[in-house]
C-alpha positions, 0 to 999 in steps of 0.5 A: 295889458301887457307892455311887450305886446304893444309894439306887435300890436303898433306893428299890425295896426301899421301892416293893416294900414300899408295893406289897405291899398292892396286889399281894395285893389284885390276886391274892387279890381283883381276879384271882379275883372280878372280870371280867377285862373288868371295869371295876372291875378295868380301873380298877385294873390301869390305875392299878397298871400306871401306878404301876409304869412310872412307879417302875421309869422312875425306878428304872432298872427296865426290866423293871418300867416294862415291865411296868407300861406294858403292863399300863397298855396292856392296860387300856386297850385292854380298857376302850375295847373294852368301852365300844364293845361296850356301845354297840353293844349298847346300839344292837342292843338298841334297834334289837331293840325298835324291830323288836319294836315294829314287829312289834307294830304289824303283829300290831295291823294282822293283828288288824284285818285279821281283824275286818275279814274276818270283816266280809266286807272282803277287801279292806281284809285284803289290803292289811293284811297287804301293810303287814305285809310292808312294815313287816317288809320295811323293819324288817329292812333298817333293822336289817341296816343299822344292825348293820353301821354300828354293827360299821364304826363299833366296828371303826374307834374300835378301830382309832383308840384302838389308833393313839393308844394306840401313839403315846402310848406312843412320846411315853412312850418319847421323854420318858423317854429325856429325863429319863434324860439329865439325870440322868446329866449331873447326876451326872457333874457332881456328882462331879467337885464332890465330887472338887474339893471333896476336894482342896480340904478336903486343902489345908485339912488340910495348911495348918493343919497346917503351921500347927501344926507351925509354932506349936510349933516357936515355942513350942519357941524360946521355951522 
């Protein structure tokens, strides 16, 4: 086995050890009970994907930096789609009341229009219920043209947040691919201190003991 590589592995059976509490939360509690559109759960797998890719970046784990970048990746991806799916649902739904208010403005407008029938003004009962038609007419073009600016406008902020998700992803790459250079030269460096240190410290040993050798045979002369 190769000396260098114990303290990366200590360092995982550590990491594995401080994770198990998460990973028994995320299949005993987050998994079963909560949403997988959830932001509570989003929230959580975001923050236990970017843990993982970042100790298996530093443990030289690719698989679990992997796994954590994507499980990071996948959060995220969900998280925005939720956010522009509750607004356009927000949007519908106050476009929905805006046409349901409508309406009733125009039922008012028929009721009005029927007292003022039974008042004998025909008149006034025709041109209500052409407002009517109008009013509903107007409503309705007003809401397809607001759904459709909402769906164009979901579909491209989910378009935009994919690009920057994968651009992002890729300075991740990038950087990491930095970091893991540096260490490599230092140890490489580090070793061949160690070697000249070797040497030196046998130097060492082997002077003093001449040293002694010689101190003997002097004290051997005098006897």
């Amino acid at each position: 086995m190769n000396v260098l590589s114990l303290p990366k592995a200590a360092a995982a059976l550590e990491y594995k050890a401080l994770r198990l509490p998460a990973t028994l939360l995320e299949k005993q509690v987050v998994v079963r009970f909560l949403a997988e559109e959830s932001a509570l759960r989003l929230g959580f797998e975001k923050a236990l994907g970017t843990l993982d890719a970042k100790a298996g970046s530093l443990l030289g784990n690719d698989g679990l930096e992997s796994r954590g970048r994507a499980l990071r990746l996948r959060s995220q991806v969900l998280g925005k789609a939720v956010e522009l799916e509750t607004k356009a649902e927000a949007r519908k739904a106050k476009a929905d009341a805006k046409l349901k208010a409508e309406k009733q403005s125009a039922e008012q407008t028929r009721e009005q229009a029927r007292r003022a029938q039974r008042d004998g003004v025909q008149e006034a009962l025709r041109e209500e219920q052409a407002e009517k038609r109008r009013v509903e007419q107007e409503a309705k073009a007003r809401l397809q043209a607001e759904k459709k600016r909402v769906e164009d406008e979901a579909r491209a902020k989910a378009q935009a947040v994919t690009a920057q998700l994968e651009a992002q992803e890729q300075r991740i790459d990038q950087v990491t691919k930095a970091r893991t250079a540096a260490p490599k030269a230092q140890l490489s460096d580090a070793v061949a201190e160690k070697k000249a240190a070797d040497a030196e410290r046998a130097k060492a040993d082997r002077l003093a003991k001449l040293a002694a050798d010689e101190k003997e045979t002097r004290r051997a002369a005098r006897g």
